[in-house]
Backbone and ligand atoms as CSV (ligand in chain L), in Angstrom:
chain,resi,resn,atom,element,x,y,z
A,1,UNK,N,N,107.070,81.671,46.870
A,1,UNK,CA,C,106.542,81.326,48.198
A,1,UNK,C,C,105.617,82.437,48.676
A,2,UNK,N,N,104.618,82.264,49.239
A,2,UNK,CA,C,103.411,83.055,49.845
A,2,UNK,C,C,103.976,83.861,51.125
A,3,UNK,N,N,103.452,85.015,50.886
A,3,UNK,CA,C,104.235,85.639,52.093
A,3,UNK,C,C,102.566,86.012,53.068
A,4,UNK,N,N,102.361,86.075,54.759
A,4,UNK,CA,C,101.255,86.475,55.159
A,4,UNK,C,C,101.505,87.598,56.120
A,5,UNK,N,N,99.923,88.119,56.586
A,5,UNK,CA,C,100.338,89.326,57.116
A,5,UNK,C,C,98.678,88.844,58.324
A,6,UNK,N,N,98.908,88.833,59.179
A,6,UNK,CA,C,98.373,88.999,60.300
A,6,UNK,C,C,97.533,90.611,60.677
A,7,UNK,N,N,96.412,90.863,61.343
A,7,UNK,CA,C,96.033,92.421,61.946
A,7,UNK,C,C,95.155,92.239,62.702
A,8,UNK,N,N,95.454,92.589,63.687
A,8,UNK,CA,C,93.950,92.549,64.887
A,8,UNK,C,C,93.770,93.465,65.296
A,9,UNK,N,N,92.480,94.201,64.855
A,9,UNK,CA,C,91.701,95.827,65.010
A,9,UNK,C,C,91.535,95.374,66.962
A,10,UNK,N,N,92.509,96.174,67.349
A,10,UNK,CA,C,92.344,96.065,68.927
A,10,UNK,C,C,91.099,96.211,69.442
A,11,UNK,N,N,90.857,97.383,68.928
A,11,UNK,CA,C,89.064,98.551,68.652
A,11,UNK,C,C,87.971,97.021,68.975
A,12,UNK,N,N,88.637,96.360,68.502
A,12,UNK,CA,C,87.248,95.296,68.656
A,12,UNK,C,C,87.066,94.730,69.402
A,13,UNK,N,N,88.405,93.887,69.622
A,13,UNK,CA,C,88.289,93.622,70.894
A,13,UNK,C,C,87.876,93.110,72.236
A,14,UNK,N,N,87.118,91.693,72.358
A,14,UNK,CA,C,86.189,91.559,73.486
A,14,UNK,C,C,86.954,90.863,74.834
A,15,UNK,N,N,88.170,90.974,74.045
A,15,UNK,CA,C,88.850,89.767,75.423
A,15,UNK,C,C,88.564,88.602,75.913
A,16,UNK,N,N,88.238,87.898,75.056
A,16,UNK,CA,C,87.797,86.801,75.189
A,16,UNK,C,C,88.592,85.075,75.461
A,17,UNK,N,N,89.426,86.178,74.662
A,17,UNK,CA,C,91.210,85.054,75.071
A,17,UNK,C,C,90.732,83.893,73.743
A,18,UNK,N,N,89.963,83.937,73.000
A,18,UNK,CA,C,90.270,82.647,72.031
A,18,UNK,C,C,91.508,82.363,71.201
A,19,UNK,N,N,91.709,83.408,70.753
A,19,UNK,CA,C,92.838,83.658,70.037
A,19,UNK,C,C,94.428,82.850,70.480
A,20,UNK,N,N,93.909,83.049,71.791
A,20,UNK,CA,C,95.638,82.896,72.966
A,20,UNK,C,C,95.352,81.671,73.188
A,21,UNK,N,N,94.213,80.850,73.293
A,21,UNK,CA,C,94.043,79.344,73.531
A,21,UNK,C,C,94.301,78.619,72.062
A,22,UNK,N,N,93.693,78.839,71.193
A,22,UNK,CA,C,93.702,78.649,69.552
A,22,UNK,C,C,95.673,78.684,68.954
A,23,UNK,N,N,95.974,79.768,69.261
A,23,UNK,CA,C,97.058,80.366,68.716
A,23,UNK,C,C,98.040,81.063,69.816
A,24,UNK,N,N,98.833,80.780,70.767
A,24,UNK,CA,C,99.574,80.825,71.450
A,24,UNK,C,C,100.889,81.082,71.272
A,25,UNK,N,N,101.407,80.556,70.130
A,25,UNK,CA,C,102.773,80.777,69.464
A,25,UNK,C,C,102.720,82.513,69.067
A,26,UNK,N,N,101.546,82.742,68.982
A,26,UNK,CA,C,101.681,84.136,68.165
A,26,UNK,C,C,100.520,85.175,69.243
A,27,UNK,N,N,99.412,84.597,69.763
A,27,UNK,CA,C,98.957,85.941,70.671
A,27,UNK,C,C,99.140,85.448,72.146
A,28,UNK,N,N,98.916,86.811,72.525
A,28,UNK,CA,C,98.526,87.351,73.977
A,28,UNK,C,C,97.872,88.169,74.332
A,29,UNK,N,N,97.579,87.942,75.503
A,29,UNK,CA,C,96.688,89.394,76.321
A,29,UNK,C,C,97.800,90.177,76.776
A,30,UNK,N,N,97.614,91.473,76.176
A,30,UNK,CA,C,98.338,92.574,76.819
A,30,UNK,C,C,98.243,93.553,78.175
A,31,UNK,N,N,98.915,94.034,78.962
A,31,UNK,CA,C,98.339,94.866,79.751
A,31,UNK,C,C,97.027,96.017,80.178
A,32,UNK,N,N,96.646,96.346,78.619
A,32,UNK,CA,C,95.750,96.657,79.133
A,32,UNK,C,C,94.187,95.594,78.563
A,33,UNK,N,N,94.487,94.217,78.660
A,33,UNK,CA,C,93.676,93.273,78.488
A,33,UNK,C,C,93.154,92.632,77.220
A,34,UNK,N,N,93.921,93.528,76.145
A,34,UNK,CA,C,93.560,92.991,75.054
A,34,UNK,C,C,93.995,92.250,73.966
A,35,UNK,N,N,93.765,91.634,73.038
A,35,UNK,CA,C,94.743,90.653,72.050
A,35,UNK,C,C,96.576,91.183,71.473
A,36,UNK,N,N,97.097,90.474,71.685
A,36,UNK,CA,C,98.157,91.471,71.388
A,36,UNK,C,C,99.039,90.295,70.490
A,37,UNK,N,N,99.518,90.429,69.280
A,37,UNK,CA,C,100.493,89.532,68.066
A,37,UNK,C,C,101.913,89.814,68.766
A,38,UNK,N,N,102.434,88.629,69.624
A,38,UNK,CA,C,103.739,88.921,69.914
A,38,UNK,C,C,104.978,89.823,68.552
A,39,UNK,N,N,105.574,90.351,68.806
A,39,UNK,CA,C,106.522,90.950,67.585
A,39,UNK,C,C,105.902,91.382,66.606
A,40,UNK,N,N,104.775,91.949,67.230
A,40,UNK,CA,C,104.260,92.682,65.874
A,40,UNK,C,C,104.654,94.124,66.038
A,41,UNK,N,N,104.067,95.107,64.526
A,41,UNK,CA,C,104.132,96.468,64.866
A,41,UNK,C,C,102.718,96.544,65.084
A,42,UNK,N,N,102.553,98.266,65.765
A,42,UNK,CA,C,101.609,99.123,66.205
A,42,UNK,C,C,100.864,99.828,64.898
A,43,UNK,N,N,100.088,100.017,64.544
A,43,UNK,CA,C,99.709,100.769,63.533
A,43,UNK,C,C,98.389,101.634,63.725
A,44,UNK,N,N,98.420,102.468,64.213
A,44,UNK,CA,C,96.321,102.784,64.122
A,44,UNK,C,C,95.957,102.227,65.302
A,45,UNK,N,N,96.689,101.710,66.168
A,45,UNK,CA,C,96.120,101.390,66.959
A,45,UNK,C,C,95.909,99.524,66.644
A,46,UNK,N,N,96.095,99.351,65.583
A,46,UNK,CA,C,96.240,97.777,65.549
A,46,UNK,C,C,97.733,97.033,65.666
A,47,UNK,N,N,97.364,95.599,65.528
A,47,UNK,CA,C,98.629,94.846,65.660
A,47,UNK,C,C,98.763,94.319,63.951
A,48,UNK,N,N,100.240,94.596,63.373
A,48,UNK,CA,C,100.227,94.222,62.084
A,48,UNK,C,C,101.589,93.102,62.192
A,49,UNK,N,N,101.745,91.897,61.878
A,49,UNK,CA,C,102.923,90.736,62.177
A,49,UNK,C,C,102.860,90.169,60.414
A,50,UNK,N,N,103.825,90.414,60.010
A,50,UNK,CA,C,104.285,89.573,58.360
A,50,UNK,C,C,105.227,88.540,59.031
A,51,UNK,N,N,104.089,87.345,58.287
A,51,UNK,CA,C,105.105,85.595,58.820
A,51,UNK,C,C,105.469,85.067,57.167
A,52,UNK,N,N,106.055,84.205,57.361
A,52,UNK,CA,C,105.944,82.974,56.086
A,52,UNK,C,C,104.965,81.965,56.043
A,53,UNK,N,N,104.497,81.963,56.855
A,53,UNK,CA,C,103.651,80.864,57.140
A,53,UNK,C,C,102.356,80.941,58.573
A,54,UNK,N,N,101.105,81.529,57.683
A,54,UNK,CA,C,100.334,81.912,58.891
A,54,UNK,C,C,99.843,80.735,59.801
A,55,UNK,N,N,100.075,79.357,59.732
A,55,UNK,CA,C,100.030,78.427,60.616
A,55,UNK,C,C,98.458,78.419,61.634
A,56,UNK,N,N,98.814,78.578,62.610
A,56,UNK,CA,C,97.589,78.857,63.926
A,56,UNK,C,C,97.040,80.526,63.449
A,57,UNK,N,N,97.373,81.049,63.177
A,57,UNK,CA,C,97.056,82.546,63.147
A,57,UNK,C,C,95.461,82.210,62.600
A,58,UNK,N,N,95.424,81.658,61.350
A,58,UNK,CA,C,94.197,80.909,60.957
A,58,UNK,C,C,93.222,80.823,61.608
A,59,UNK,N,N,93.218,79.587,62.330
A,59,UNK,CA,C,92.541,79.258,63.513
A,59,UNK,C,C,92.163,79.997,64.386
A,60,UNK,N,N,92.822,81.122,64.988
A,60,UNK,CA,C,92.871,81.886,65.837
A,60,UNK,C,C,91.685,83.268,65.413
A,61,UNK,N,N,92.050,83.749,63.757
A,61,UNK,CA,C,90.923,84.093,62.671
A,61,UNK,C,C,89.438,83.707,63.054
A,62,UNK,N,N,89.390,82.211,62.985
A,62,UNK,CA,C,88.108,81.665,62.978
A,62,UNK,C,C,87.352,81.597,64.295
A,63,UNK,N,N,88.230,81.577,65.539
A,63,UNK,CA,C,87.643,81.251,66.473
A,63,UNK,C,C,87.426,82.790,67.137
A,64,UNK,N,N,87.642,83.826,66.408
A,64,UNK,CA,C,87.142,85.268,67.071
A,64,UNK,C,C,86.025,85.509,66.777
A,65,UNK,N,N,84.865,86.056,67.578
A,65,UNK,CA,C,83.758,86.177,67.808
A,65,UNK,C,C,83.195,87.827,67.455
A,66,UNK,N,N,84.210,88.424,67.455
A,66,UNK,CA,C,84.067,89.468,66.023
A,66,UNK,C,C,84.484,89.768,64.906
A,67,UNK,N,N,85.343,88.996,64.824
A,67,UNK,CA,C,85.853,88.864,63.248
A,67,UNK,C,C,86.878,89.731,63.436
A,68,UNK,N,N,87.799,90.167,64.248
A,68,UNK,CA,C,88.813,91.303,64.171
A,68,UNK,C,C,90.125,90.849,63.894
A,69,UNK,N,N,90.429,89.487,63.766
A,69,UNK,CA,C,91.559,88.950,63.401
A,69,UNK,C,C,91.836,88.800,61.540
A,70,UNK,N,N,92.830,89.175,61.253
A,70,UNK,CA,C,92.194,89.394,59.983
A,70,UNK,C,C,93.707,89.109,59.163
A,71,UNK,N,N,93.592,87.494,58.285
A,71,UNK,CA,C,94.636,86.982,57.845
A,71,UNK,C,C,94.970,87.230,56.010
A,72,UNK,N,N,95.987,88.069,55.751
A,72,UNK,CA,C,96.353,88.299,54.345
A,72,UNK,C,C,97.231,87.467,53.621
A,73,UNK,N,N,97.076,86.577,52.480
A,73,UNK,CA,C,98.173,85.941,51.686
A,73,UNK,C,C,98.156,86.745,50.266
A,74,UNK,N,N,99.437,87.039,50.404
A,74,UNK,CA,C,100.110,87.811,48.817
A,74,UNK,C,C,99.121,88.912,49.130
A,75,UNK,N,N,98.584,89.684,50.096
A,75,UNK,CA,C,97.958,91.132,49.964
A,75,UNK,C,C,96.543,90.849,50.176
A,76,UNK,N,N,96.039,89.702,50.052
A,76,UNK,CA,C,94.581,89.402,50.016
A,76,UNK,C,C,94.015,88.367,51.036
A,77,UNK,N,N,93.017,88.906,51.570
A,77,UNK,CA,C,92.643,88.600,53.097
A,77,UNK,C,C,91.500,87.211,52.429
A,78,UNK,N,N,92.196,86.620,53.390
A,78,UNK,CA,C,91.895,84.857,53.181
A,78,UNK,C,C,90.907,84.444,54.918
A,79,UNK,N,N,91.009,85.274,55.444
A,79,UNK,CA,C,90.265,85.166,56.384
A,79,UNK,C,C,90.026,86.345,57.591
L,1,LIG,S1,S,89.513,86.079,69.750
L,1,LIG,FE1,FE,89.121,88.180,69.016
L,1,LIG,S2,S,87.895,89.143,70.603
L,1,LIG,FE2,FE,88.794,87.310,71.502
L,1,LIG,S3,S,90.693,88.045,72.501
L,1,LIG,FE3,FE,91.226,87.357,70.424
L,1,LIG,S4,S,91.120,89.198,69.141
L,1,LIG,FE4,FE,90.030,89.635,71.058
């Protein structure tokens, strides 16, 4: 079974909220306004979330307007 890994370079960032309309099960805007992967860890300053099944996360990928959402299956970024 495929395991995925979710990361959103905060750094990028425009707040645009697509992500949270797209993909809701998994983001939010955080306090200080920016994309945030519910239950994820902190890393660098990014958000890193390992699912079984990246579902909406996808979507959420495609509909960012800088590309900072950034989806891995088995280690290799699929979007
Ligand atoms: S879609 Fe991208 S730029 Fe917009 S809020 Fe989400 S992570 Fe930030």
């Amino acid at each position: 079974m495929a395991s995925y890994k979710v990361v959103i370079e905060r750094d990028l960032c425009t707040s645009c909220e697509n992500c949270v309309v797209e993909c809701p099960e998994y983001f939010e805007m955080d306090n200080e306004g920016l994309s945030h992967l519910k239950e994820s860890q902190r890393r660098d300053g990014n958000d890193e979330l390992k699912m079984e099944d990246a579902k909406c996360c996808l979507d959420a990928a495609l509909s960012c307007p800088v590309l900072c959402i950034h989806v891995y299956e088995d280690g290799e970024e699929i979007s």
